[in-house]
N, C-alpha and C positions, 0 to 999 in steps of 0.2 A: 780577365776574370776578377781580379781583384778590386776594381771600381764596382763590381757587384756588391763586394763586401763593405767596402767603405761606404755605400747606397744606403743599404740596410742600418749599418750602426748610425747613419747621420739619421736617418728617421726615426729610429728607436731613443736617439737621445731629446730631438727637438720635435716629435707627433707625436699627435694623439693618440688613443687605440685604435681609433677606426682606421687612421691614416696607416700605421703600423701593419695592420690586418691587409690593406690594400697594396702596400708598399711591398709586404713579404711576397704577397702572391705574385705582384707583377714581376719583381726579383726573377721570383721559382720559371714563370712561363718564360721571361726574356732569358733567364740564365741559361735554364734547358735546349732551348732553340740556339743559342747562340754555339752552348756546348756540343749539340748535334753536328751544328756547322762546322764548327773547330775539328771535330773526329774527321768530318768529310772531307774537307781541303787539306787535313794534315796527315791521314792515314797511310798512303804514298809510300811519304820520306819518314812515317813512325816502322813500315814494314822494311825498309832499307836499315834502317837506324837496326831493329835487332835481330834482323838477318845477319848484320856484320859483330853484332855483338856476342852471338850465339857460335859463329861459326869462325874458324882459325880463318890467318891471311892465305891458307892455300886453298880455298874456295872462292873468297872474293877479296881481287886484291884492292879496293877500294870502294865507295860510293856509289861512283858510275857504274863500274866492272858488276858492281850487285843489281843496278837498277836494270841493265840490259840485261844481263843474264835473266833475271826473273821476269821479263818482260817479253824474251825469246823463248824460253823454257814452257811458262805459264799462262803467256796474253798479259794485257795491264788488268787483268780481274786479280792475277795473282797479287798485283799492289796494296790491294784491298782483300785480302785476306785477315780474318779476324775482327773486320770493320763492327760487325755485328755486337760485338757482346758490350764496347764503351759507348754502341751507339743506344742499344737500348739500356742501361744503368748510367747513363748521363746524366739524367734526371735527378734520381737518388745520388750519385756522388757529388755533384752540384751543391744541393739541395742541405746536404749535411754537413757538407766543405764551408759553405758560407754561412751558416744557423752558429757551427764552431768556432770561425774566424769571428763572426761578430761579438760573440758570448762572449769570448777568450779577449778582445780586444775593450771590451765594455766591463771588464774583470778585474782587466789594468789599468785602465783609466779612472775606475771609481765613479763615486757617487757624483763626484767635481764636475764631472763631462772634461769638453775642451779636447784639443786635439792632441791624437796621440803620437807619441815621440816613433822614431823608427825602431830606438831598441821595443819599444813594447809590439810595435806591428809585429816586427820580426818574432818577439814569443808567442804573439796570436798565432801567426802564421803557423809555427813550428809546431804548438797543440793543435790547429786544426788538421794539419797537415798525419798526427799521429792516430786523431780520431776519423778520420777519413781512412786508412788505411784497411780499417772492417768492411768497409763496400769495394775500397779499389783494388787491393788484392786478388778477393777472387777475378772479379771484373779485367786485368792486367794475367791471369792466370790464363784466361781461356784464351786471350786474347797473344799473347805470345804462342801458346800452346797451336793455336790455329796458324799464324805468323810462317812460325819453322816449319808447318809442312808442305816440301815441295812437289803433292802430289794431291790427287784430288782425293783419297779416300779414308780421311779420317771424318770426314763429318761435318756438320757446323757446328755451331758453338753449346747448342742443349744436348747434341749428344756429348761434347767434350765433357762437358760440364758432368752429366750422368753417367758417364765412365767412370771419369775420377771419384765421383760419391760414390758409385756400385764396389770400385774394388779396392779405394782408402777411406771411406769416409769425411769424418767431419778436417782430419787432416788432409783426405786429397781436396778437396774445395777450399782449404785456406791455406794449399801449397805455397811458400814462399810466403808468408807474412810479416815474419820479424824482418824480414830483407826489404819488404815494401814500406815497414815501418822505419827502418833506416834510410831510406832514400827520401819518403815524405816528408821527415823532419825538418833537414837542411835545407830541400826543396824549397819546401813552402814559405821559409823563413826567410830564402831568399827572394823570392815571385816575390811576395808582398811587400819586403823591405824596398825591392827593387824598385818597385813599380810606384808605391806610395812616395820615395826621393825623386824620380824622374818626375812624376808628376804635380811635384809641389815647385822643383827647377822649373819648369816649363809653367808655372802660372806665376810665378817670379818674375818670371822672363817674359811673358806677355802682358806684366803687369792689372791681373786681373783683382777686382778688389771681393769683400766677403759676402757668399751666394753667389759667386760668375764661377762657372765651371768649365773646365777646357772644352774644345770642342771634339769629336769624334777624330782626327787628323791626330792630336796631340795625344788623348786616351790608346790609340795604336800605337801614337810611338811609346807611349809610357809602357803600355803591356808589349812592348818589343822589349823593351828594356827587362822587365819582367819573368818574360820569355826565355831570355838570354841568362838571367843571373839564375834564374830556375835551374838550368843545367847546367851551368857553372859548377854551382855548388854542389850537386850531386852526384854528376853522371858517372862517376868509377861505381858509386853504390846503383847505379843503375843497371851496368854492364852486370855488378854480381848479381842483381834480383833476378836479371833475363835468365842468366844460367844457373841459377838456382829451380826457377819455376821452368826450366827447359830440360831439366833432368831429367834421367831415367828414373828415379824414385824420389817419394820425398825426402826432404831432409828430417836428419832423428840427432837431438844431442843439440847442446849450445854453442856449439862452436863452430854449426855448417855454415857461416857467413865468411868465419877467418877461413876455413880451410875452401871455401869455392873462389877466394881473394889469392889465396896460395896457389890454387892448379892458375888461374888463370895467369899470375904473374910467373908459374914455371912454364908457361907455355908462351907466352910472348912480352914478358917483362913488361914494365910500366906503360907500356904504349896498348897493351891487353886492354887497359881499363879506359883509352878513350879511343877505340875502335867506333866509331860511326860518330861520334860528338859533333864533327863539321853538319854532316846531315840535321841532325838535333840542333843545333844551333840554327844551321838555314830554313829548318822547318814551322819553330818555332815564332817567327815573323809574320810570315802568311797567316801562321794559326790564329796569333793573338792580335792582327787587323780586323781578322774575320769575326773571332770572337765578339773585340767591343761597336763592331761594323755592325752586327747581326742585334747587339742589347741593344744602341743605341735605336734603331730603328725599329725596333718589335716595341721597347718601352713604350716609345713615339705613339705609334698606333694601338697601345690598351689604354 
């Protein structure tokens, strides 16, 4: 995803209007489709990922132990639980993810242009990442909320959705935000840093000169790298978001991050917070092939 962003701000610094105008939209169609794909091939191991995050080791004692039980229990439709609501707000958090990374990264750079250092990606990254959090919260809200149930009769995702606004409001719909706003920070600061260092090594290393851009092979391995440092950096703040927005009520008061950090660590001690990360980590490779798999070739053909 992040060579999305870096797309966008090369145009905006070196085209014209019209070019810019064309550039953003082809961005908006390639990123969306790419982003849909990503949800598809990754949703699987995202529905393993916080099954075990939400649920003690005496339900699933592992990875596996979760992906067959919910595949015994459910069918493999239960995998794909919750698919619905990042597939249809793909768009829009896409859309506003890299509008923000580029602003934020064209903010630090200045008027100067010229390429941007890693600490400055990395603070792009970390405001986009904070102003993204207005779409992906609910968006991760319905979508966990669907995730954990292992029966068929809560609904899809517009009744979850009109539950939670019918009986909290404007707080059930932005359940768990400051918790998503914790996790997107570091996230994003790491995907972008990550992926813009791999991918400047890797054109080092194939000694490419200025205007030669990697090839699609190289963009996959970058956003694996990406991928990878994305959950690095986060994922104990992810474990708390799951159980935050997995709660029986919202949270009320500034301190329901320390104290859902504290049940979790009197419940299974530090090893609480990287419950599923192997998954997340193995999932995230498939995703981010597919991802820049899916831009490169949709660009291609607009």
């Amino acid at each position: 995803m992040a060579d999305l962003a870096s797309k966008v701000a090369l145009e905006e610094e070196n085209g014209g209007v019209e070019s810019q105008v064309a550039g953003g939209w082809r961005d908006f169609v390639a990123g969306s489709l790419a982003g849909a794909a990503q949800v598809a091939v990754g949703h699987p191991l995202d529905t393993v990922k916080v099954r075990m995050q939400t649920q003690g080791g005496a339900v699933f004692r592992g990875p596996v132990d979760c992906l067959v039980k919910t595949v015994r229990s459910e069918g493999v439709a239960g995998l794909y639980k919750g698919m619905a609501s990042p597939l249809v707000g793909i768009a829009a958090v896409n859309s506003l993810l890299f509008w923000a990374y580029s602003t934020g990264k064209r903010a630090l750079v200045g008027a100067t242009g010229g390429e941007a250092t890693l600490g400055q990606v990395a603070l792009a990254g970390a405001a986009a990442g904070a102003v993204n959090s207005v779409l992906a919260s609910p968006v991760e809200l319905i979508k966990v909320r669907l995730q954990t149930q292992y029966s068929g009769g809560g609904g899809g995702p517009v009744a979850v959705g009109r539950a939670l606004a019918k009986q909290y409001g404007v707080r059930g719909v932005m359940w768990g935000f400051w918790a998503t706003v914790a996790r997107e920070i570091p996230a994003y600061a790491a995907f972008y840093a990550g992926f813009e260092f791999a991918k400047r090594r890797l054109v080092q290393a194939q000694g490419l000169g200025p205007g030669q851009t990697l090839g699609v092979a190289g963009l996959i391995a970058a956003g694996a790298v990406g991928g990878v440092s994305y959950w690095t950096a986060s994922y104990p703040l992810d474990v708390i978001k799951s159980r935050v927005q997995n709660a029986a009520e919202p949270p009320r008061g500034a301190g329901h991050i320390v104290a859902a950090a504290r049940r979790i660590y009197g419940e299974q001690g530090l090893r609480g917070f990287f419950r599923g990360y192997s998954t997340a980590v193995v999932r995230s490779v498939p995703a981010a092939g597919v991802t820049f798999a899916v831009y490169e070739l949709v660009s291609e053909a607009i």
